[in-house]
SEVEX-200147 format. One record per atom (N, C-alpha, C): residue in one letter; atom name; y, z, x. Coordinates in steps of 0.02 Angstrom, whole numbers, plus 32768, in hexadecimal, padded with zeros to 4 digits. Example, Ala and Ser with C-alpha at 12.3 -4.5 7.8 and 13.67 -1.06 7.14 Angstrom:
2
residu	atome	y	z	x
A	N	7EE4	8186	8294 .
A	CA	7F1F	8186	8267 .
A	C	7F5B	8186	8294 .
S	N	7F90	8162	8282 .
S	CA	7FCB	8165	82AC .
S	C	8002	818A	8285 .
END
This chain:
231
residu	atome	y	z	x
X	N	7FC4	8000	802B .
X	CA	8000	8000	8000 .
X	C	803E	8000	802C .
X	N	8073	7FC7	800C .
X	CA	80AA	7FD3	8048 .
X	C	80E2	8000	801F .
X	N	811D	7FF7	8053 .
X	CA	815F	8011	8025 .
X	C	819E	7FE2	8023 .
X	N	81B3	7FFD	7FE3 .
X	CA	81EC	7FCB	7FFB .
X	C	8229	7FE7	8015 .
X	N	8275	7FCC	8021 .
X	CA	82AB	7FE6	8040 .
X	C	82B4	8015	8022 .
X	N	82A1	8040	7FF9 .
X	CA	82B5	8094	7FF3 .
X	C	8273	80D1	7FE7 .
X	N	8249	80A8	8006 .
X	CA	8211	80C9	8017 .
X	C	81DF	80D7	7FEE .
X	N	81E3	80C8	7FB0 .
X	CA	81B7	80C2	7F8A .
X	C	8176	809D	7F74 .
X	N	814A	80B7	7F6E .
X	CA	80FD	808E	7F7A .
X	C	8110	8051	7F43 .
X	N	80FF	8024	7F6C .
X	CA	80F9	7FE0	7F38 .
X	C	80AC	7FD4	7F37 .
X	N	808F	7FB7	7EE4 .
X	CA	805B	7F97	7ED1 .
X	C	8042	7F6A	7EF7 .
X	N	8002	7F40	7F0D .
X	CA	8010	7F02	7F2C .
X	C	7FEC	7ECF	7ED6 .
X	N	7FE6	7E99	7EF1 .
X	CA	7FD9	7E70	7EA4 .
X	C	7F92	7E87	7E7F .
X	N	7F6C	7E96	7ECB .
X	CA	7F30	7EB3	7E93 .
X	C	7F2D	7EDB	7E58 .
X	N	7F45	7EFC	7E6F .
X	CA	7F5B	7F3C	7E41 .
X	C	7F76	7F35	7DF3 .
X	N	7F81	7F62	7DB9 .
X	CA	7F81	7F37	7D91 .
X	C	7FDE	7F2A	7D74 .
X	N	7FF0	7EF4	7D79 .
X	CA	8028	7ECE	7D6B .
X	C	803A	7EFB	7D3A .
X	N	801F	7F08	7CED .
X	CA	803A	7F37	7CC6 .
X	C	8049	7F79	7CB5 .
X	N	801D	7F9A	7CF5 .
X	CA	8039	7FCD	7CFD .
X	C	806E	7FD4	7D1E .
X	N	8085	7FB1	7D58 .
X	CA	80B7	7FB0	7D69 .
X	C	80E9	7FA7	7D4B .
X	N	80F1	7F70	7D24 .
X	CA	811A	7F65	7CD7 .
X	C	811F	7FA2	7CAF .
X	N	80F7	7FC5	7CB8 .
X	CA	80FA	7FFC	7C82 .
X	C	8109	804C	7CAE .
X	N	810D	8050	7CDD .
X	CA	8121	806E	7D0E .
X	C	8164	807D	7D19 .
X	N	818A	8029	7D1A .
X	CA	81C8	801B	7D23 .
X	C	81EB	8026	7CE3 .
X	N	81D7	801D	7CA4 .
X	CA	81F2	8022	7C65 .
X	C	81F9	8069	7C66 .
X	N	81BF	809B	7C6A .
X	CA	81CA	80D7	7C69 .
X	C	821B	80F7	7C76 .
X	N	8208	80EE	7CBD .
X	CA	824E	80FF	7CF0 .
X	C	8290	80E9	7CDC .
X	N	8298	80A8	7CAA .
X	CA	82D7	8096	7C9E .
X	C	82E0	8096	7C50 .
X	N	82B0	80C2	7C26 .
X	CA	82AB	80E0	7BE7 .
X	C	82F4	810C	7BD5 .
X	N	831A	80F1	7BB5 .
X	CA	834C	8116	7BB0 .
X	C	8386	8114	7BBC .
X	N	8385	80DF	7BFB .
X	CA	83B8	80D7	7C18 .
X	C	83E2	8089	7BFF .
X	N	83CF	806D	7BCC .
X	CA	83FE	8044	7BBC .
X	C	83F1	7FFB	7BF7 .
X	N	83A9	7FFB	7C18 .
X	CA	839D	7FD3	7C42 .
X	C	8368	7FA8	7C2B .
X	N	8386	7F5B	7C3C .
X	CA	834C	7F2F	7C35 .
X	C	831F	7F25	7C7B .
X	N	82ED	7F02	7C6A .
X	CA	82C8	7F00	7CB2 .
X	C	82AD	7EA7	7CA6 .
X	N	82D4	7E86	7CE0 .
X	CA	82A7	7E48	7CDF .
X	C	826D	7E4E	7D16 .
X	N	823A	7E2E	7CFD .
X	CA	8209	7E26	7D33 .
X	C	8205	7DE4	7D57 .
X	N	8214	7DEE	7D9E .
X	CA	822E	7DC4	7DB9 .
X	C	81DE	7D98	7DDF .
X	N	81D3	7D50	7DC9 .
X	CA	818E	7D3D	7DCB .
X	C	8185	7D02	7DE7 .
X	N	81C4	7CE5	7E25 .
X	CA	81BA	7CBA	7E4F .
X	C	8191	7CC0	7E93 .
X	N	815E	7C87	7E8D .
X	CA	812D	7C79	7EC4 .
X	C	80F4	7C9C	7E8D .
X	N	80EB	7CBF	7E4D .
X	CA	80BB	7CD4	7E40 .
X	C	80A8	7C8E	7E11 .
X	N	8058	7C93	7E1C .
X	CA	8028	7C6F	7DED .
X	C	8041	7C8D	7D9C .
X	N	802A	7C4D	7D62 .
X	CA	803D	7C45	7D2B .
X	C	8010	7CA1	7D1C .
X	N	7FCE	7C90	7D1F .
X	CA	7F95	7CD1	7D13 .
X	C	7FB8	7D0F	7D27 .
X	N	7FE1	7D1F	7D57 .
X	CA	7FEE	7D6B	7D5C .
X	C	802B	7D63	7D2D .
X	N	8059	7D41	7D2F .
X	CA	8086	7D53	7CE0 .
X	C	8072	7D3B	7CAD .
X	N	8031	7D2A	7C96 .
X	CA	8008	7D30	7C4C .
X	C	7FD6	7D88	7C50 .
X	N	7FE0	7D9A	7C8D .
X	CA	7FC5	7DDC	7C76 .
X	C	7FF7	7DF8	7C6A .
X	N	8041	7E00	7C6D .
X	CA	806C	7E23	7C73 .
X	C	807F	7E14	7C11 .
X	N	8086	7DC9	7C0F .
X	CA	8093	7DB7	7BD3 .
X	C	8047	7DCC	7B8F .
X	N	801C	7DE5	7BAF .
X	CA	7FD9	7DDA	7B79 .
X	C	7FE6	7E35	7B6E .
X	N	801E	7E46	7B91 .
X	CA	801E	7EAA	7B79 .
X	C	8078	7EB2	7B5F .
X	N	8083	7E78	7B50 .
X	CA	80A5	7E56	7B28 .
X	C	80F6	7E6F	7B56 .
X	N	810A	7E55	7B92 .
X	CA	811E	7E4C	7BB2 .
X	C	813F	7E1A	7BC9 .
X	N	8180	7DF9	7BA6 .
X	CA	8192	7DC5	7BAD .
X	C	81D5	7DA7	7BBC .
X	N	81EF	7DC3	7BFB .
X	CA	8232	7DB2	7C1F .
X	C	821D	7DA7	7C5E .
X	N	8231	7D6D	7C60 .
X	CA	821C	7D53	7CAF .
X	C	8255	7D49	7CDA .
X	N	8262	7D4A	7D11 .
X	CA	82A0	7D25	7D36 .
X	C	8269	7CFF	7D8E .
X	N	8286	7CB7	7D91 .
X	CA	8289	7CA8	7DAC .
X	C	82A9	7C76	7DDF .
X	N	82A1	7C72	7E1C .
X	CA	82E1	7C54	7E52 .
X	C	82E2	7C06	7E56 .
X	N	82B0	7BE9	7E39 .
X	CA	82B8	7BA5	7E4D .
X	C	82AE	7B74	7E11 .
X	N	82C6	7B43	7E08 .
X	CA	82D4	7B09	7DC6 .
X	C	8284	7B01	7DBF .
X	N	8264	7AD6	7DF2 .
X	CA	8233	7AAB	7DE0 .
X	C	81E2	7AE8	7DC0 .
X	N	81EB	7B17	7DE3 .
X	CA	81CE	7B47	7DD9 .
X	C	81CF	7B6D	7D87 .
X	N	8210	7B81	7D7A .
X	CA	8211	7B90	7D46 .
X	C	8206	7B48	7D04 .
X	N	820F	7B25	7D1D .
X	CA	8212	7AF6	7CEB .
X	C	81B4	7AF2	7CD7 .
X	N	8191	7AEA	7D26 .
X	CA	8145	7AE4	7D10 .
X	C	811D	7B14	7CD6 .
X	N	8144	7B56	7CF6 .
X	CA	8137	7B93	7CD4 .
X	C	813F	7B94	7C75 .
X	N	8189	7B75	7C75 .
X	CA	8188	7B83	7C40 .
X	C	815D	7B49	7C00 .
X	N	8159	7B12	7C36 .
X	CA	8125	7ADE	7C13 .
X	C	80D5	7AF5	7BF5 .
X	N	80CA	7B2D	7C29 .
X	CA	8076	7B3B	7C33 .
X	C	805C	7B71	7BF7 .
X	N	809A	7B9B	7BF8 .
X	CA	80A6	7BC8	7BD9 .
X	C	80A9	7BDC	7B99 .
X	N	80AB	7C1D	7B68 .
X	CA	80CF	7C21	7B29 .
X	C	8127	7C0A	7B1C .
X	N	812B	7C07	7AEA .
X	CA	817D	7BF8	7AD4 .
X	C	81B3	7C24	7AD4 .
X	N	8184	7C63	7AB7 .
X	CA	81B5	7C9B	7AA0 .
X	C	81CC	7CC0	7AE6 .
X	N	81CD	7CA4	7B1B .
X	CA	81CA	7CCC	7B62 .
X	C	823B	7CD1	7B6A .
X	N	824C	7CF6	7B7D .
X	CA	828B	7D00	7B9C .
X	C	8295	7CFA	7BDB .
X	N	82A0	7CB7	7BF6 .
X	CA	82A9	7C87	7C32 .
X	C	82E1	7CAC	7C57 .
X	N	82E9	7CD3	7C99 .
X	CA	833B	7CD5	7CAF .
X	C	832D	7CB6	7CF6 .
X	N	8365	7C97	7D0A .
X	CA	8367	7C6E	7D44 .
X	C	838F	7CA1	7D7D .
X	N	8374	7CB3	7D9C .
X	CA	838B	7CD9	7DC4 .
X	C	839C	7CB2	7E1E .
X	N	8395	7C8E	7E26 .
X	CA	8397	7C7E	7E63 .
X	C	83E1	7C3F	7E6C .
X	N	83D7	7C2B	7E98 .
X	CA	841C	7C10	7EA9 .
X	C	8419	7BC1	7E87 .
X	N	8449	7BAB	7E63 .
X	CA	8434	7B5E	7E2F .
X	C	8469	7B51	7E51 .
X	N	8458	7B0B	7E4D .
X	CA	8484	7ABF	7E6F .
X	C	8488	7A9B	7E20 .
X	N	84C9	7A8F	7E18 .
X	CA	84D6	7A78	7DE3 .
X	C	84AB	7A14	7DBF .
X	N	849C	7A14	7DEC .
X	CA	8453	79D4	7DD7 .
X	C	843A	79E3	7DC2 .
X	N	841E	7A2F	7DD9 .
X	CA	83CC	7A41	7DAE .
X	C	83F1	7A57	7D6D .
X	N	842F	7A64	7D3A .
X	CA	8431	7A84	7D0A .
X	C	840F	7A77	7CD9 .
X	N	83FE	7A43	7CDC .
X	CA	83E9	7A0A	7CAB .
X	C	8398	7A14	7C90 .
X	N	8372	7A28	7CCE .
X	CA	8335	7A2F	7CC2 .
X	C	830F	7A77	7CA9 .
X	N	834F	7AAC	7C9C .
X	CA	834B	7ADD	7C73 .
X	C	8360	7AE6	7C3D .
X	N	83AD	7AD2	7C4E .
X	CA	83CC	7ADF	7BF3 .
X	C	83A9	7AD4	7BC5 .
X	N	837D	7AB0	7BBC .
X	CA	833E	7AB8	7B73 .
X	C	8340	7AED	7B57 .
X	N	832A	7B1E	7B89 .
X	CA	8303	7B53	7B85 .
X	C	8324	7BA6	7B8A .
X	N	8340	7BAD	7BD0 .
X	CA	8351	7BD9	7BF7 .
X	C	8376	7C15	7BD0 .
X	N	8353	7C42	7BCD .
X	CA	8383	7C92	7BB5 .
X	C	83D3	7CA8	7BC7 .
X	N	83B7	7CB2	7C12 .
X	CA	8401	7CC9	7C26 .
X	C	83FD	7CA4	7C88 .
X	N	8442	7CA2	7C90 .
X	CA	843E	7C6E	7CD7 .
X	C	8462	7CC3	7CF1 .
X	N	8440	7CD0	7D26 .
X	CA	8468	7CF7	7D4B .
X	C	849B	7CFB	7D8A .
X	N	8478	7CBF	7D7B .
X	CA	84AD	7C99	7DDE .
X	C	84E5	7C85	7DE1 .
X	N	8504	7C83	7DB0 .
X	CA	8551	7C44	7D9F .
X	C	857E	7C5D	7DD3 .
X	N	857C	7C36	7E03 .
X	CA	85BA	7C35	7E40 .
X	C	85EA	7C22	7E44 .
X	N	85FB	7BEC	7DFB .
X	CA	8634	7BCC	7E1C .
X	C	8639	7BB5	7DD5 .
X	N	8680	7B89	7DC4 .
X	CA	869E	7B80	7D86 .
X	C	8686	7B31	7D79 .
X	N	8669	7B0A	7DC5 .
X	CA	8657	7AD4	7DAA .
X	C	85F1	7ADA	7DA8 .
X	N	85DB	7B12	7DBC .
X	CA	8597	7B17	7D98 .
X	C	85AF	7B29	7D43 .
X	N	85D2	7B43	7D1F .
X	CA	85D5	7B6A	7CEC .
X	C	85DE	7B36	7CCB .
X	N	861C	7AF7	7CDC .
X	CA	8628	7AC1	7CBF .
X	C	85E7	7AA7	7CB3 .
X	N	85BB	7A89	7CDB .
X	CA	858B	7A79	7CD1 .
X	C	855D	7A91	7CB9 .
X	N	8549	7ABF	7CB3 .
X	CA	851A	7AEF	7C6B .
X	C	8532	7AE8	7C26 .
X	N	8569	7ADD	7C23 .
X	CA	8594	7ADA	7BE3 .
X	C	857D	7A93	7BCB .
X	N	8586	7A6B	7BF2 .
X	CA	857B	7A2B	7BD1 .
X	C	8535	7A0E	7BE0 .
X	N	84FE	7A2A	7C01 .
X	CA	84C3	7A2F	7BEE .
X	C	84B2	7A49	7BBD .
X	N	84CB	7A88	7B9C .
X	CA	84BA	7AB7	7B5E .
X	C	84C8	7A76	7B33 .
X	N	8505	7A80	7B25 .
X	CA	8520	7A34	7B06 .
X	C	84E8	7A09	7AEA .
X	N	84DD	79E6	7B1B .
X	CA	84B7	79BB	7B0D .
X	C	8469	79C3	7AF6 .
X	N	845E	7A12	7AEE .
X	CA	8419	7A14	7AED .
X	C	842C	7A43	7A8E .
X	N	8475	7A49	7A81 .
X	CA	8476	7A6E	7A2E .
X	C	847C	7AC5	7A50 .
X	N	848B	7ADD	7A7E .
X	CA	8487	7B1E	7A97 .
X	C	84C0	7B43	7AB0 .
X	N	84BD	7B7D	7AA8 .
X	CA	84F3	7BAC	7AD3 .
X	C	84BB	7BD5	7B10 .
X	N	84D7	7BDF	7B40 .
X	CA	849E	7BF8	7B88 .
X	C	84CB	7C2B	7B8C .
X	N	84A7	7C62	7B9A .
X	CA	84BE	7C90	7BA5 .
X	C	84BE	7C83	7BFF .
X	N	84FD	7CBE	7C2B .
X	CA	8512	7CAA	7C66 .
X	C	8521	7CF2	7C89 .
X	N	8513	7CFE	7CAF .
X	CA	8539	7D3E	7CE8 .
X	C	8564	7D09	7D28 .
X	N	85A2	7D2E	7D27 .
X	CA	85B6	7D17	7D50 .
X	C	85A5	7D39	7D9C .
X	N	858E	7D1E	7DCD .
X	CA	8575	7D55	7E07 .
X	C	85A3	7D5E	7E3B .
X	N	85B0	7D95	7E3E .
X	CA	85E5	7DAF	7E7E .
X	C	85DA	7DB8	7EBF .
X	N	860A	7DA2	7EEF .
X	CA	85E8	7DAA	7F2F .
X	C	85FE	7DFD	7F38 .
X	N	85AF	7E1A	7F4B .
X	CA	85E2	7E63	7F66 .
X	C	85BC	7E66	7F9C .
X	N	8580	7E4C	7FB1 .
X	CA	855A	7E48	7FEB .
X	C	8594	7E58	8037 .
X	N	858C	7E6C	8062 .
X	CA	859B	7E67	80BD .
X	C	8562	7E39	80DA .
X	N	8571	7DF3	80B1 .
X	CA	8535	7DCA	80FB .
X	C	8545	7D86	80BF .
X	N	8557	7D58	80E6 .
X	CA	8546	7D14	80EA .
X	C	851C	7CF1	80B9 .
X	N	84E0	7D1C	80C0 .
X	CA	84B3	7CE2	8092 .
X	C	84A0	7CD9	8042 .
X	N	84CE	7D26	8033 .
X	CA	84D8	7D27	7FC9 .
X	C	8515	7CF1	7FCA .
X	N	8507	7CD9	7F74 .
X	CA	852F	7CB6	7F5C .
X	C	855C	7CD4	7F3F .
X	N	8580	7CC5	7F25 .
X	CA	85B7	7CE0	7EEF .
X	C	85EE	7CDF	7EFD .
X	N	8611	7CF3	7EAE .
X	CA	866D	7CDF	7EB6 .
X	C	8675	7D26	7EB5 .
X	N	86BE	7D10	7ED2 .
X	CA	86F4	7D5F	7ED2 .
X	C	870B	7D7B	7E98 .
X	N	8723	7DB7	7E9E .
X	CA	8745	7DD7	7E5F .
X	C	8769	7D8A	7E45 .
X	N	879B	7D92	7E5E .
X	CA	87D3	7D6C	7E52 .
X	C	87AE	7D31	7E36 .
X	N	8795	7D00	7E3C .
X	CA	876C	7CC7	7E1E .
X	C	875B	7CC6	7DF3 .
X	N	8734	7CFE	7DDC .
X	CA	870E	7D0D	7DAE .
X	C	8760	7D30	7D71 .
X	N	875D	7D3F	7D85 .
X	CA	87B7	7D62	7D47 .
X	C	87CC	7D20	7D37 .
X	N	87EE	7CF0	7D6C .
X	CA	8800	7CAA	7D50 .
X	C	87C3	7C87	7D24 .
X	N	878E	7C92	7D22 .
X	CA	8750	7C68	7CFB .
X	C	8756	7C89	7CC4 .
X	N	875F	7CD4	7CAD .
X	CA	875D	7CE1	7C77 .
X	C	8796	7CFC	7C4E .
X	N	87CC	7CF1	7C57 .
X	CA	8819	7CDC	7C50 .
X	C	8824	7C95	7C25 .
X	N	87FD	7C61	7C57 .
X	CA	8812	7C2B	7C47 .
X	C	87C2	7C0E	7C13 .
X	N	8788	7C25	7C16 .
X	CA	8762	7C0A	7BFD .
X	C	874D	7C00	7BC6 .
X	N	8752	7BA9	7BBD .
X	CA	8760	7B89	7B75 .
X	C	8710	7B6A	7B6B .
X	N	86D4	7B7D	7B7C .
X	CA	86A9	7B45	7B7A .
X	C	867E	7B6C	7B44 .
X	N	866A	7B44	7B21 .
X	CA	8663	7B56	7AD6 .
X	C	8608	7B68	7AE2 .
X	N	85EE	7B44	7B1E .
X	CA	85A4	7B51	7AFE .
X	C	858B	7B76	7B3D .
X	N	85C8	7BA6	7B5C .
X	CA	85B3	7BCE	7B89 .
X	C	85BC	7C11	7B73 .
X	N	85A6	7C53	7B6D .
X	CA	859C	7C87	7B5D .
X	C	859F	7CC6	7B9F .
X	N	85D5	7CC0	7BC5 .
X	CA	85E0	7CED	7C05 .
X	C	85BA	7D39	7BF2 .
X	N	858B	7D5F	7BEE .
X	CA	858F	7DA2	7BD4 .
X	C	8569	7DE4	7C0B .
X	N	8592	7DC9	7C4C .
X	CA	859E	7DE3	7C7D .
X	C	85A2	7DD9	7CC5 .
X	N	858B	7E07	7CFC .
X	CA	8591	7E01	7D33 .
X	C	8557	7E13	7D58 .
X	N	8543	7DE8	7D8F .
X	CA	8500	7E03	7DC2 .
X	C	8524	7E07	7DF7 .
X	N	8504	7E1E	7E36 .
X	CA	850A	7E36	7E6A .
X	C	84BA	7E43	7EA0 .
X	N	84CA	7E23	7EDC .
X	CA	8492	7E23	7F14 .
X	C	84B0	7E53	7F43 .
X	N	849A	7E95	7F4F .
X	CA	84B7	7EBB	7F96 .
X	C	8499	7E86	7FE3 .
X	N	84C2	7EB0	800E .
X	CA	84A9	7EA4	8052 .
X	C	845D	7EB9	8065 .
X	N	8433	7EAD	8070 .
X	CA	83FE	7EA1	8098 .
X	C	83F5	7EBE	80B9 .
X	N	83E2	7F16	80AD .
X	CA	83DC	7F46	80CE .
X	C	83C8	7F7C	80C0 .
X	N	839D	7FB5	80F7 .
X	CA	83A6	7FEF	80DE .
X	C	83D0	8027	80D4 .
X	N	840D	800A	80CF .
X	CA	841A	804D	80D3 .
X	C	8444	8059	809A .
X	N	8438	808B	8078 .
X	CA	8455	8097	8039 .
X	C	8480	80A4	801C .
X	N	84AA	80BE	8058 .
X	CA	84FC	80C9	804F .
X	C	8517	8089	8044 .
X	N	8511	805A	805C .
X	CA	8517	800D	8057 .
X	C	8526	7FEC	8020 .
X	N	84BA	8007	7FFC .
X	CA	84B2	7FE5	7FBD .
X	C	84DD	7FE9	7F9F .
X	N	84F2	8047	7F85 .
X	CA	84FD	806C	7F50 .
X	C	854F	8053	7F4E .
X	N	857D	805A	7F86 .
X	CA	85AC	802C	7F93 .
X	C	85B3	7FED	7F6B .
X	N	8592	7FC2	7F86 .
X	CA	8593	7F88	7F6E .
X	C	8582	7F6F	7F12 .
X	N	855E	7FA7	7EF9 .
X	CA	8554	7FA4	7EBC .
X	C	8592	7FC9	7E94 .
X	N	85A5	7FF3	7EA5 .
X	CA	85D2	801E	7EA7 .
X	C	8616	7FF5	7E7F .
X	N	8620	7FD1	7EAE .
X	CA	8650	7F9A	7EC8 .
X	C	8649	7F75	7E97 .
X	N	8601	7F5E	7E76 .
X	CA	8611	7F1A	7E47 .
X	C	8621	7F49	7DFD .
X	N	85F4	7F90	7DFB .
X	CA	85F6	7F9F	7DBE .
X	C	8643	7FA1	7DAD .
X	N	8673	7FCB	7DCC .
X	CA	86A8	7FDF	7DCD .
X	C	86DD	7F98	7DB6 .
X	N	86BC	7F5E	7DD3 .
X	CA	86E2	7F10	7DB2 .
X	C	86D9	7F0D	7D73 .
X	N	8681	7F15	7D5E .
X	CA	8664	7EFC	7D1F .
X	C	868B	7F3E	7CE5 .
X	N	86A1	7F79	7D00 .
X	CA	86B9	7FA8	7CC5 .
X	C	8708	7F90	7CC8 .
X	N	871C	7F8B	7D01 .
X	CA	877B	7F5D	7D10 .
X	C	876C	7F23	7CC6 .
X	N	8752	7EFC	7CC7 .
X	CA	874F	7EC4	7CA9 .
X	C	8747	7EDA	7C44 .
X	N	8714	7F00	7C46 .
X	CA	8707	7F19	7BFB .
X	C	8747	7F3D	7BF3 .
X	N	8768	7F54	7C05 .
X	CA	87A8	7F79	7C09 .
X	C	87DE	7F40	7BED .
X	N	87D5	7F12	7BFF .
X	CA	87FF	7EE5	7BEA .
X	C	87E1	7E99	7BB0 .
X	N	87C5	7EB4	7B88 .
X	CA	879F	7EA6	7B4E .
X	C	8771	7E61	7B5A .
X	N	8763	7E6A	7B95 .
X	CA	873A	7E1C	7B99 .
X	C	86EC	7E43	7B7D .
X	N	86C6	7E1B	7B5F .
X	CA	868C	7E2C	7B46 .
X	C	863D	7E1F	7B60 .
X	N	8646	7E63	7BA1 .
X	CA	860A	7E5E	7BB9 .
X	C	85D6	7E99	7BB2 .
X	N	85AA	7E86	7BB6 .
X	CA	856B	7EBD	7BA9 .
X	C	8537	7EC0	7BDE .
X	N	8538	7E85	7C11 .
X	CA	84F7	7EA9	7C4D .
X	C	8512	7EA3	7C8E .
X	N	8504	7EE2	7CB0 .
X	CA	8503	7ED0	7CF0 .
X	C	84AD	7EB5	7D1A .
X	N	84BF	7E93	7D42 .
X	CA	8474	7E87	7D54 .
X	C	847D	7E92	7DB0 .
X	N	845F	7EC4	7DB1 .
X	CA	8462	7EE5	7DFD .
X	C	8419	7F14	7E0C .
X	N	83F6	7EFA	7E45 .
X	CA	83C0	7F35	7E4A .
X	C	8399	7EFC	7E56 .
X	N	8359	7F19	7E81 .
X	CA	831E	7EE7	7E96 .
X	C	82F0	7F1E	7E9E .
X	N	82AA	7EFB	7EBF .
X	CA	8276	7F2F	7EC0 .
X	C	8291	7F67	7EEB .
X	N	82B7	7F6A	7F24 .
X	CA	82BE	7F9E	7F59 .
X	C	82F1	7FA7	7F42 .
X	N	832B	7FC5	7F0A .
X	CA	835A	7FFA	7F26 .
X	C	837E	7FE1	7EB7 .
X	N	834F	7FD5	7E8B .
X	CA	8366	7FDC	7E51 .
X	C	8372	801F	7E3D .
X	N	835A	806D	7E55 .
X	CA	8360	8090	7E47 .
X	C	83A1	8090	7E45 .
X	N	83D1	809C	7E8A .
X	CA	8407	8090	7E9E .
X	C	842E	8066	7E78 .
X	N	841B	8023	7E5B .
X	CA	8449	8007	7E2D .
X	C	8446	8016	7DE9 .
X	N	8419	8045	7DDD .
X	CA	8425	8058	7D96 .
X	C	844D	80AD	7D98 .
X	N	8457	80C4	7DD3 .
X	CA	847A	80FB	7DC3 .
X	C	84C7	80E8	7DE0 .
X	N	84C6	80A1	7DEC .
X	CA	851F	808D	7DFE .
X	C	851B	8063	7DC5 .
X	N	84F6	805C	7D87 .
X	CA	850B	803B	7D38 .
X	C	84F1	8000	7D31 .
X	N	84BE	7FF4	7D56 .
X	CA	8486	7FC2	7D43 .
X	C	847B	7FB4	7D08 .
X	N	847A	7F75	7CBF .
X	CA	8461	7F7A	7C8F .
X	C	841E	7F4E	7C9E .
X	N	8410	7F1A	7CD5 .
X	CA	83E0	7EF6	7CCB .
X	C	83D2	7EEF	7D1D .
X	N	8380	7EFC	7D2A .
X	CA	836C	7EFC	7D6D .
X	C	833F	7EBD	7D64 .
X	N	8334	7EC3	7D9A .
X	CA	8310	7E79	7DB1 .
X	C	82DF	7E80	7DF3 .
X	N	82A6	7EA5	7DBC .
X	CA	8259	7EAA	7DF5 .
X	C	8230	7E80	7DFE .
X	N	821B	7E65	7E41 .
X	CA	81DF	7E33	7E4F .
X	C	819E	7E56	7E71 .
X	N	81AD	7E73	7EAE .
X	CA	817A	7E91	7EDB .
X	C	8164	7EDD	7EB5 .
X	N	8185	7EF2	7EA4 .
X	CA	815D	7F34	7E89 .
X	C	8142	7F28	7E3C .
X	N	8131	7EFE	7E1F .
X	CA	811D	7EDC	7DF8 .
X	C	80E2	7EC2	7E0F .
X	N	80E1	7E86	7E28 .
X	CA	80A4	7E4F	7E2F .
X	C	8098	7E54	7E82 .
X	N	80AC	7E8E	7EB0 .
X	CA	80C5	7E7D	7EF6 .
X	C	80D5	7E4C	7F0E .
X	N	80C2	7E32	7F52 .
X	CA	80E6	7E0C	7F7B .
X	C	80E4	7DE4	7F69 .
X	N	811C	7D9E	7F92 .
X	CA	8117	7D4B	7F5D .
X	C	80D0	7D3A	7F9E .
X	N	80C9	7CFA	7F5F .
X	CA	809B	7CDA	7F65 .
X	C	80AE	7C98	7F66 .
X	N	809D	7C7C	7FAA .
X	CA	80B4	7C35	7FC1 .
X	C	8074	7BFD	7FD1 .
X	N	808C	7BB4	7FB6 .
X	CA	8062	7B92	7FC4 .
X	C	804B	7B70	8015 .
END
């Protein structure tokens, strides 16, 4: 059994997927928290066990992937796109897709809008903030994100909040910082009647931490189904 960045025993996949699911629900019983289960690189079969104990929010990082998934799959499933979208691929989700968590920029958002559009839909959207210390997260600034929802006229987009990726580390003063930091935007913002309801902050190693800096929606993969699985 390994651990992850805050030391806590993680499952590996043998183990059973729904207890872990049901493990994790426990712990965030109460707290006004959703939990996506985050199920990229996993086979269709370990999220049909997750979905057969009637378990059905998925998030995953890549277009072609989720798209197979949701082909193979049941209907009634809650699709969130969590990983970084290039405004080409919008196209090959809007069908479908729950909530996009990645929206970086005002010309991805444009383009979800008029994919929804064209598919009869409103998509729900987080706008994602950079609060990371390192280079390799995406996201817009405060400031960007205030001008997007100030000015935003796009009828089949549904903004109804904010995500956030910390820095890449252990150390927790950091995290807690850095979450800290976005919650304190996402309550700035409701303060001034824009109409949001999730924050999405927290991963397998350090969601505890983002649900006691105001986490409403985490986003677990490895302590779930453990490690990814690559072809």
């Amino acid at each position: 059994m390994t651990q992850n960045r805050t030391g806590d025993p993680v499952k590996t996949q043998n183990m059973a997927i729904v207890e872990n699911i049901q493990f994790i629900e426990k712990e965030i019983e109460g707290k006004g928290v959703t939990l996506v289960a985050v199920s990229k690189t996993k086979p269709v079969e370990m999220l049909m066990e997750a979905y057969n104990a009637d378990f059905k929010r998925f998030g995953e990082n890549y277009v072609q992937e989720l798209v197979d998934k949701y082909q193979q799959m049941p209907k009634d499933i809650e699709w969130h796109f969590i990983g970084h979208l290039q405004s080409n691929k919008v196209k090959y989700i809007a069908p479908f897709v729950s909530l996009i968590h990645s929206v970086d920029s005002l010309k991805l958002l444009q383009e979800i809008n008029k994919q929804a559009t064209k598919n009869n839909r409103v998509i729900d959207c987080l706008l994602q903030i950079y609060i990371a210390e390192e280079d390799t997260k995406s996201g817009m600034t405060e400031e960007e994100c205030l001008e997007i929802l100030k000015a935003e006229t796009l009828p089949n987009v549904r903004i109804v909040g904010l995500m956030g990726m910390t820095t890449l580390t252990d150390d927790e003063v950091q995290i807690r910082k850095e979450f800290k930091k976005l919650c304190e935007f996402f309550k700035e913002l409701r303060t001034q009647n824009f109409q949001l309801s999730t924050l999405s902050m927290g991963m397998s190693g350090d969601y505890a931490i983002a649900i006691e800096e105001g986490s409403t929606m985490i986003r677990v993969g490895s302590k779930i189904f453990g490690g990814r699985i690559y072809n």
